[in-house]
C-alpha positions in Angstrom: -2.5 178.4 214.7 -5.2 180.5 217.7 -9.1 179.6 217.6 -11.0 181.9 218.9 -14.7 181.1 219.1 -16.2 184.6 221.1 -19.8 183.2 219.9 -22.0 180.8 217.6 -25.2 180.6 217.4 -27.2 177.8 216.1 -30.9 177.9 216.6 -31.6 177.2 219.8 -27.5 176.0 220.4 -24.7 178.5 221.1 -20.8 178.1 221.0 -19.2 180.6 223.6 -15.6 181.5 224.5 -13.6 178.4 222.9 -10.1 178.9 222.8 -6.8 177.0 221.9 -3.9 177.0 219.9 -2.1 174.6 217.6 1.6 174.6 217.0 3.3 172.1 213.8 3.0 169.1 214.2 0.4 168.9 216.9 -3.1 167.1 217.3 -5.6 168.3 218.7 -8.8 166.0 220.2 -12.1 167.1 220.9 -14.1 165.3 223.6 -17.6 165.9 224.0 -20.7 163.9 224.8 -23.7 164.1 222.5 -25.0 167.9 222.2 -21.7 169.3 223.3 -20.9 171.2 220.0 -18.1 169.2 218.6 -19.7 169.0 215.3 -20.7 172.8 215.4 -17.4 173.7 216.0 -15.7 171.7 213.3 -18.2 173.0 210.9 -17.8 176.8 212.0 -14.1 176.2 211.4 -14.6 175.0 208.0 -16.9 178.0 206.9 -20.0 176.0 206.9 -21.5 178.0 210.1 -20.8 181.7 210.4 -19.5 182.6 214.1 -17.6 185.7 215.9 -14.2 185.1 216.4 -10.7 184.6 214.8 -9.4 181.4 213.3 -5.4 182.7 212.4 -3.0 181.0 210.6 0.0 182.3 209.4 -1.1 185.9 209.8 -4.3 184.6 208.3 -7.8 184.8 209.2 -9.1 181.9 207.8 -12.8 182.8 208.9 -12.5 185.5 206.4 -11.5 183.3 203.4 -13.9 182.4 201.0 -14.6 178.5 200.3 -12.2 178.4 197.4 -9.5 179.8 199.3 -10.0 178.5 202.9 -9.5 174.5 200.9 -6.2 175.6 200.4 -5.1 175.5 203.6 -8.1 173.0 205.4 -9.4 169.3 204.7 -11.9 168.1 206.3 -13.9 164.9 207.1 -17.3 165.2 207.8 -18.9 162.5 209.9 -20.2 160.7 206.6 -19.2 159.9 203.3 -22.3 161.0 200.9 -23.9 158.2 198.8 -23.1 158.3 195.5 -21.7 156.4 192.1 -18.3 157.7 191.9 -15.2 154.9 192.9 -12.9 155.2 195.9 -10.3 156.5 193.8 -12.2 159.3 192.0 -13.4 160.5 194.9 -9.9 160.6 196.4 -8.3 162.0 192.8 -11.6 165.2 193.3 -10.1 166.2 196.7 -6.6 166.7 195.3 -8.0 168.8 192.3 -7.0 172.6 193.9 -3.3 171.3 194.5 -3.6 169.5 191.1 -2.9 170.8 187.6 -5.1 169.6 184.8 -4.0 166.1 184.9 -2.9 163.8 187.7 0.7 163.7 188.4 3.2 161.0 189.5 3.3 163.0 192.6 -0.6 162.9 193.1 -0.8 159.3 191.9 1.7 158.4 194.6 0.1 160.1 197.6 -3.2 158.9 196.7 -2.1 155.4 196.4 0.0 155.5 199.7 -2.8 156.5 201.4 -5.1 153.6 200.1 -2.4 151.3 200.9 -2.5 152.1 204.1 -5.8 151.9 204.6 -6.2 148.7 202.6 -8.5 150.2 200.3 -6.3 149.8 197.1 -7.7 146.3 196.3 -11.2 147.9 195.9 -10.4 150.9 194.8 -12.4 150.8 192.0 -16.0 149.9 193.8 -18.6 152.6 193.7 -19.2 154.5 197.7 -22.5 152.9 196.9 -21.2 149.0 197.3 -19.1 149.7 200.6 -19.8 149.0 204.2 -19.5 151.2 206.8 -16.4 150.1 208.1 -15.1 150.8 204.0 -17.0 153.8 203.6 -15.4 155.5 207.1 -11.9 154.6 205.8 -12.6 156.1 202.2 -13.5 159.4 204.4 -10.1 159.2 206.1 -8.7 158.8 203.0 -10.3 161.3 201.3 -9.3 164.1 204.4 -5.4 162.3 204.3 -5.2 162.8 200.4 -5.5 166.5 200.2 -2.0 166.7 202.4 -3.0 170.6 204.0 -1.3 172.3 206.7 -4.8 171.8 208.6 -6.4 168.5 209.2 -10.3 168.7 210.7 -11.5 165.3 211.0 -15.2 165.1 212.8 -15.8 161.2 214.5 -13.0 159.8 213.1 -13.3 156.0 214.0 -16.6 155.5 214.1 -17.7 152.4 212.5 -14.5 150.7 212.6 -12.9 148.0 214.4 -9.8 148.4 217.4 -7.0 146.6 215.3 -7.8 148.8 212.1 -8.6 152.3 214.5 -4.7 151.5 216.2 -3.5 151.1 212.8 -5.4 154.4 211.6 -4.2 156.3 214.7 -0.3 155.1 214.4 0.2 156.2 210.6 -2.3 160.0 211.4 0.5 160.8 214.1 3.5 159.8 211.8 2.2 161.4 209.0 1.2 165.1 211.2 4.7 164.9 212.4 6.1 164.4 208.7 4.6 166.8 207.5 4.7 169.8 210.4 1.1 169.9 209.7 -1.8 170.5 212.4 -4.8 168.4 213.0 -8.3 168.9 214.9 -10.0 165.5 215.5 -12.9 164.6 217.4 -12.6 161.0 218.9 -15.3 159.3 221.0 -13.1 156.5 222.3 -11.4 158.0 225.8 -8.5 155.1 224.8 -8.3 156.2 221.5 -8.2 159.9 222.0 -5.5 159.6 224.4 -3.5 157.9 222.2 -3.8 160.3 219.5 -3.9 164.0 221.0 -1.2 166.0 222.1 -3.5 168.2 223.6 -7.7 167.9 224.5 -10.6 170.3 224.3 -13.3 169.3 226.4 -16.9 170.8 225.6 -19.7 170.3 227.0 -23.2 172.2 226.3 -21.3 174.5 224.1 -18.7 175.7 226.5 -15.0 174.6 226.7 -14.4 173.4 230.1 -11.1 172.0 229.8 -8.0 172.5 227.6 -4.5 171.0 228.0 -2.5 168.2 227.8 -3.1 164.2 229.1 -3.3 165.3 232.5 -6.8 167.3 231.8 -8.0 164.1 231.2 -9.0 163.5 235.2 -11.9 160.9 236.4 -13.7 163.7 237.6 -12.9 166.1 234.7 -14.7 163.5 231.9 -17.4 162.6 234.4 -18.1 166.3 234.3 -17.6 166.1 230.7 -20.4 163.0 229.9 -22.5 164.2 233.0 -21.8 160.9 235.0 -22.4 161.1 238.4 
């Protein structure tokens, strides 16, 4: 999989000249302080914003895929779950429908209900996203993302609102389960601890530029001070 963000522009914010590639198996994290175009970038990959560039995989240009066809191959997690009445489990069950035929296999009702267990979201699986906390609400994203099983994962602030024990635990079965399944994943992880102990390799933005890209050993004193202006 090769990114190639040449330009983006958003109002009064611009993307420029972001570049990396992703091989099977991989994760990616994105580091970034506030402003620094992480979520821009994750929604420009997803279709939502329009940029210049390339975004292959497979041969493909996934840039040039329309919505329908880009879901094929991408799941993504926004950085909130939307309000609304519909249970944990319908809501996972609606992610899975373009892989699904017109009823819910074994297959599907396994994945789905792996993935809750996991999580520990099966006991209240059945409660409306309207009756959840925020800690519930961020797992039921990560759910939702894991449930689709893609080839790409794109996962925007993906602990947020959740506690260390259950974030190690999250973090241990995402890097088991890219490596099962030869997939790819993009995730953009505040924690400095966290993101270390998920990526395989870091893109560092900052202002809408990349100013880093590599493995661990990008991940300098200087380079984040740099990266969260801290001087």
């Amino acid at each position: 999989m090769k990114v190639n963000v040449k330009s983006l522009t958003k109002g009064d914010f611009s993307l420029e000249n972001i570049n990396f590639q992703l091989k099977g198996g991989e994760i990616l994290v994105v580091i970034g302080g506030t402003g620094a175009g992480k979520t821009t970038l994750m929604k420009a990959l997803i279709g939502k914003l329009k940029f210049y560039g390339e975004f292959f995989y497979k041969n493909i240009d996934l840039s040039k895929l329309s919505n329908l066809q880009r879901v094929q191959h991408i799941a993504y997690m926004c950085q909130d779950l939307s309000e609304n009445n519909s249970t944990i489990y319908e809501e996972c069950v609606n992610v899975r429908t373009p892989f699904m035929t017109w009823t819910e296999t074994n297959e599907d009702i396994y994945a789905i209900e792996h993935i809750l267990d996991i999580l520990d979201l099966n006991k209240i699986k059945n409660r409306s996203l309207s009756t959840l906390s925020k800690g519930e609400r961020k797992k039921t994203n990560i759910a939702k993302a894991l449930c689709q099983e893609s080839p790409i994962y794109i996962l925007d602030d993906l602990l947020c609102d959740l506690d260390i024990k259950t974030s190690n635990e999250i973090l241990d079965f995402i890097k088991k389960k890219i490596r099962k399944e030869n997939s790819r994943m993009i995730a953009v992880v505040n924690n400095i601890d966290f993101a270390k102990k998920l990526g395989d390799n870091f893109l560092l933005l900052k202002d809408g530029e990349q100013i880093g890209y590599g493995e661990k050993n990008i991940l300098t004193k200087e380079k984040l001070e740099e990266v969260y202006n801290i001087k």
